[in-house]
C-alpha positions as CSV (number, residue, x, y, z in Angstrom):
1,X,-131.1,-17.3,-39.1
2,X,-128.8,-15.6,-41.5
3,X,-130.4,-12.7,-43.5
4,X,-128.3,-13.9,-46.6
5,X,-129.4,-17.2,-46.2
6,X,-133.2,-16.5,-46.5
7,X,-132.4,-14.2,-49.1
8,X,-131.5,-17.3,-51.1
9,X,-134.1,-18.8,-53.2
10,X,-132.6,-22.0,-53.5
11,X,-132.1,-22.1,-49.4
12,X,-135.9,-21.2,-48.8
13,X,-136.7,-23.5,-51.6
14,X,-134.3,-26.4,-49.7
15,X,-136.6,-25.4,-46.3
16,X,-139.6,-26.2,-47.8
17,X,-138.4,-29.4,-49.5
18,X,-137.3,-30.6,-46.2
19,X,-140.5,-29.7,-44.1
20,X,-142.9,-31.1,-47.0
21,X,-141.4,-34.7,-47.8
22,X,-140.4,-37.8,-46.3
23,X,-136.6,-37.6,-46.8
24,X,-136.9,-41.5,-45.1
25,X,-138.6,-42.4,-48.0
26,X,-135.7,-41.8,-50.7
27,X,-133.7,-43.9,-52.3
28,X,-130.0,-43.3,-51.6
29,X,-128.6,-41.2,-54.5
30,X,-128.5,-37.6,-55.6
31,X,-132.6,-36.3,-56.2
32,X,-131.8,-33.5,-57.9
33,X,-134.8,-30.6,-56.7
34,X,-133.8,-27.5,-58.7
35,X,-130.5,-29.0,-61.0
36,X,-126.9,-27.9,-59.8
37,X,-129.0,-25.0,-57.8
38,X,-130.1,-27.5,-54.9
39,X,-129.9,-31.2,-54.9
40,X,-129.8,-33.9,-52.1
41,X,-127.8,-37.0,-51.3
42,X,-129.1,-39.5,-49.5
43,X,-126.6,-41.7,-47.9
44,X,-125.3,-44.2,-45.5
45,X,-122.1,-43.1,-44.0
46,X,-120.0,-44.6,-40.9
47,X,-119.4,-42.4,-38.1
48,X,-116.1,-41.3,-37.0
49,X,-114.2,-40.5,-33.7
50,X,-113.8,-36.3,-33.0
51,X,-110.5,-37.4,-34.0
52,X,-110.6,-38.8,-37.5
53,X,-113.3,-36.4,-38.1
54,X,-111.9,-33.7,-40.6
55,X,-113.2,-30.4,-40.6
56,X,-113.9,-29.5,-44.2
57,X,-115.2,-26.1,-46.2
58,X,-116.9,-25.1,-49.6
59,X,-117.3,-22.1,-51.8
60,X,-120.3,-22.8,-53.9
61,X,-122.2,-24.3,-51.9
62,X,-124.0,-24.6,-48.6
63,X,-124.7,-27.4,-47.0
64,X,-127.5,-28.5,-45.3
65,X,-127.2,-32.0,-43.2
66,X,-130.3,-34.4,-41.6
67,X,-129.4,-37.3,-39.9
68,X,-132.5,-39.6,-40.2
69,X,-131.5,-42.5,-38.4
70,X,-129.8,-41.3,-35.0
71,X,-128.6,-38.1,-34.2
72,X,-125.3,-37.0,-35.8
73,X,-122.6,-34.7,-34.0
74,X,-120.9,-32.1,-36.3
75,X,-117.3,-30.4,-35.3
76,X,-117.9,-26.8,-35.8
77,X,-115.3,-23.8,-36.6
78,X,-115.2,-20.7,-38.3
79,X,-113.9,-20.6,-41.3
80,X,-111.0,-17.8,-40.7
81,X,-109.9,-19.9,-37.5
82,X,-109.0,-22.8,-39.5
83,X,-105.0,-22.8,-39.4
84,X,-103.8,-25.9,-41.1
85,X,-105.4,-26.6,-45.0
86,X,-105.1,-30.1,-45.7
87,X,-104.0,-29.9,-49.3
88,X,-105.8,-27.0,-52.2
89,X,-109.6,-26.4,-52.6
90,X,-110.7,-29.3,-55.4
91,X,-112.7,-27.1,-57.2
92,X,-114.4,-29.7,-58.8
93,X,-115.9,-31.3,-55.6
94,X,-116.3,-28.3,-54.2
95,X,-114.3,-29.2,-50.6
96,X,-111.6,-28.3,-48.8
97,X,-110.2,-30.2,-45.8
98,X,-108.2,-29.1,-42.6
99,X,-105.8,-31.0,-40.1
100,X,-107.1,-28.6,-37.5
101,X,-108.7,-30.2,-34.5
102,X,-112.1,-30.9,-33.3
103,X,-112.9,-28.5,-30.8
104,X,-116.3,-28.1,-30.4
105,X,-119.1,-29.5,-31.3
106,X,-123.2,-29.7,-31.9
107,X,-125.7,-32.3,-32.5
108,X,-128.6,-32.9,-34.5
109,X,-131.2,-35.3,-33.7
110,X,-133.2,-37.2,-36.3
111,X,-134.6,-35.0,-38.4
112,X,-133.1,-31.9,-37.4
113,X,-131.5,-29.9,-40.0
114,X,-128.6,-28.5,-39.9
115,X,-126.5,-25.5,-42.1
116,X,-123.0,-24.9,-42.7
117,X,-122.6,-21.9,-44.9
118,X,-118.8,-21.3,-47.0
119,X,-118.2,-19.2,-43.4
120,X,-118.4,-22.3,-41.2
121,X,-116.2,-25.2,-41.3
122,X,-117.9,-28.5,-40.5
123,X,-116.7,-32.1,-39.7
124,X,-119.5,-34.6,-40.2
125,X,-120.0,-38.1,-39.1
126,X,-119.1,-38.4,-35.3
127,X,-120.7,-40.9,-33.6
128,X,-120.9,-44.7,-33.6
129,X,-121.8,-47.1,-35.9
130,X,-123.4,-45.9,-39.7
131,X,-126.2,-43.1,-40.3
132,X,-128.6,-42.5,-43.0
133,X,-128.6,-39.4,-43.7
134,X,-129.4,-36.3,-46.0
135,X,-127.0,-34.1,-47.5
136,X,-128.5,-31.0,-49.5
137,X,-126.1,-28.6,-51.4
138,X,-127.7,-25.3,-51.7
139,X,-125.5,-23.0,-54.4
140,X,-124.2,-19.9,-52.7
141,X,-126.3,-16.6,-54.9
């Protein structure tokens, strides 16, 4: 694991949220854990092809993703190999998208969690049919 990252207190606090509760037993929504510092979104998404997935960055924060229902596939590609931005960052939602490719890619089982720091570009959702899953933001210190 990334020195930074456990240098984080919101990221060790985000750990220790996820090994100490039943993340099946929220309600879909933002739970907000430690205010803008770390929250989660629990949601139900539909899974996409490696092709209509979109590889995606953020600045502020890091992401950390559980799938909970199935296991979810992730593109995966540094950040400084992305080529093609798909429009400006939106500063506001904190996301930036690329036309680049799906190249290679991980999976997560249930439960499994999964980080993306501002370094790694990430495109959710492959797979079939819809997930339940968890979607902490950790802000970057």
């Amino acid at each position: 694991m990334d020195d930074k990252l456990m240098q984080n207190p919101h990221y060790a606090k985000a750990m220790e949220f996820i090994r100490t509760t039943d993340l099946n037993a929220l309600e879909n929504g933002r739970h907000e854990i430690d205010g803008d510092n770390l929250f989660v979104n629990i949601v139900d998404s539909v899974m996409k092809t490696p092709q209509q997935a979109r590889l995606e960055v953020h600045d502020k924060y890091i992401d950390i993703q559980v799938p909970l229902s199935g296991s979810e596939t992730f593109g995966v590609k540094p950040r400084v190999e992305c080529k093609e931005p798909d429009g400006e960052m939106n500063v506001v939602k904190d996301i930036l998208f690329y036309k680049d490719p799906v190249e290679k890619t991980i999976t997560a089982a249930p439960g499994e969690a999964v980080t993306f720091a501002p370094d790694t570009a990430h495109a959710p959702l492959i797979g079939e049919g819809t997930i339940h899953k968890a979607i902490f933001k950790v802000r970057v210190v």
